[in-house]
C-alpha positions, 0 to 999 in steps of 0.5 A, a space after each residue: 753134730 759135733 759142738 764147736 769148740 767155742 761153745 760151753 756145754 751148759 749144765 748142772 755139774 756132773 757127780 762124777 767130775 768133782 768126784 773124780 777131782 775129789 778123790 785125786 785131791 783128798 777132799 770131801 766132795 761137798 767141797 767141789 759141788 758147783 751151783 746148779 746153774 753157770 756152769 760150763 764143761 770143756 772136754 777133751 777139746 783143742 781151744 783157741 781164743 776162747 773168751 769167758 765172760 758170763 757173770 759167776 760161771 764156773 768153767 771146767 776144763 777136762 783133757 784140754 789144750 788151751 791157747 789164749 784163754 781170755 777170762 773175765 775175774 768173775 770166772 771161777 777156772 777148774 783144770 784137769 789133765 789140761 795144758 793152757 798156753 800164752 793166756 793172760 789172767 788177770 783177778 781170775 778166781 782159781 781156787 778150784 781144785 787143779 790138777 795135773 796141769 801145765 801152764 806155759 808162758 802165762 801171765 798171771 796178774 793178781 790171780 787168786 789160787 786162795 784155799 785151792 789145791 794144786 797136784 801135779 801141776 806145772 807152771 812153765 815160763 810164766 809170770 806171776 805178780 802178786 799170787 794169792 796161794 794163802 791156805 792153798 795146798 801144792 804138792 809136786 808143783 814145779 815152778 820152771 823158768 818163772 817169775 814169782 813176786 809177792 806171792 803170798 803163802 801164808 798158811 799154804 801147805 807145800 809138799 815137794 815144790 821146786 823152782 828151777 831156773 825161777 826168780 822167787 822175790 819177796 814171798 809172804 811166808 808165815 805159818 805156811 807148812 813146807 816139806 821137801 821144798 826146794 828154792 837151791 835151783 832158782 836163778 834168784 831169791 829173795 826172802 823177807 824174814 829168814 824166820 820164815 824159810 824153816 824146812 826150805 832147802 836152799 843152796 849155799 850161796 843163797 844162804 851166804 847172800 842172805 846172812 846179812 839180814 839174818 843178822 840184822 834180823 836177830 839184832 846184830 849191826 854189820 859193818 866193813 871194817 876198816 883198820 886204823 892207822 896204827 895196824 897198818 
């Protein structure tokens, strides 16, 4: 008989799935193992109005297709070749491994991505408000047609992100590593610290934008100038 596809398949973790996502994202297996208890596994399934609330479960999605995914903040999230449409998280624990994935018109309310890796992951149309990514990895995450404010990347690795036709305001930066990553096609962007944006590549009008505050960041003062009267 076939389970509704409202209903969790409630087991211990299976070895395989968090070997699988293990040797997608390089990291030793240990690191994924679940509790052996609340955990629920959705596969291959299409999922409408799916609502999580169980106390510290830890819900993985494996070739899903979601749409208005409901989830209490206790609810720890693991997506694999999944796309999760029109959901709104708010709190939610995704520091679970994600993988290629896509997001599209989401809403993401402090969401915590902390220590997380992120691979071949797509956020499409989505709003993000105040994202934890601290020591997370991304690499080939692609933020399209987003808002992105007061993300805070400190101590991320970023490997071949963009931002196309995104608005990325006021991200936290330090230590964070960068190679390859791309904020020229971003419809705004707005940084904090210019000391911060080593390796990013930027376009030249976001660049000329922001040279006022490189300057007043490195200590000069800037000002219109204004001719006497004698040079007139």
């Amino acid at each position: 008989m076939d389970t509704p596809a409202s209903s969790p398949i409630a087991r211990p973790k299976p070895p395989s799935s968090p070997r699988l996502a293990a040797e997608l994202l390089q990291d030793p297996v240990d690191d994924l193992d679940g509790p052996e208890d609340g955990y629920a596994l959705y596969s291959q399934r299409f999922l409408d109005g799916l609502r999580l609330d169980e106390e510290g479960l830890i819900a993985e999605f494996v070739a899903c297709e979601i749409v208005k995914l409901e989830v209490a903040a206790s609810v720890e999230l693991e997506f694999l070749d999944c796309v999760v449409r029109n959901s709104e998280l708010v709190g939610q624990n995704l520091s679970g491994p994600l993988v290629r994935t896509r997001f599209v018109d989401c809403k993401f309310s402090a969401v915590d991505f902390t220590a997380s890796g992120l691979t071949d992951v797509t956020f499409e149309q989505c709003v993000l408000l105040s994202p934890s990514f601290q020591s997370a990895r991304l690499k080939r995450v692609e933020f399209r047609s987003c808002k992105i404010e007061s993300a805070d990347l400190a101590e991320a690795a970023l490997t071949d992100v963009s931002f196309p036709e995104s608005a990325l305001l006021r991200p936290n930066l330090p230590h964070t590593k960068v190679e390859r990553v791309d904020v020229s096609g971003a419809s705004e962007f707005v940084a904090t610290r210019a000391a911060d944006l080593a390796g990013w590549i930027l376009a030249y009008d976001q660049v000329q934008g922001m040279a006022v505050g490189i300057a007043e960041e490195l200590g000069m003062m800037v000002k219109d100038y204004k001719p006497s009267a004698s040079e007139d």
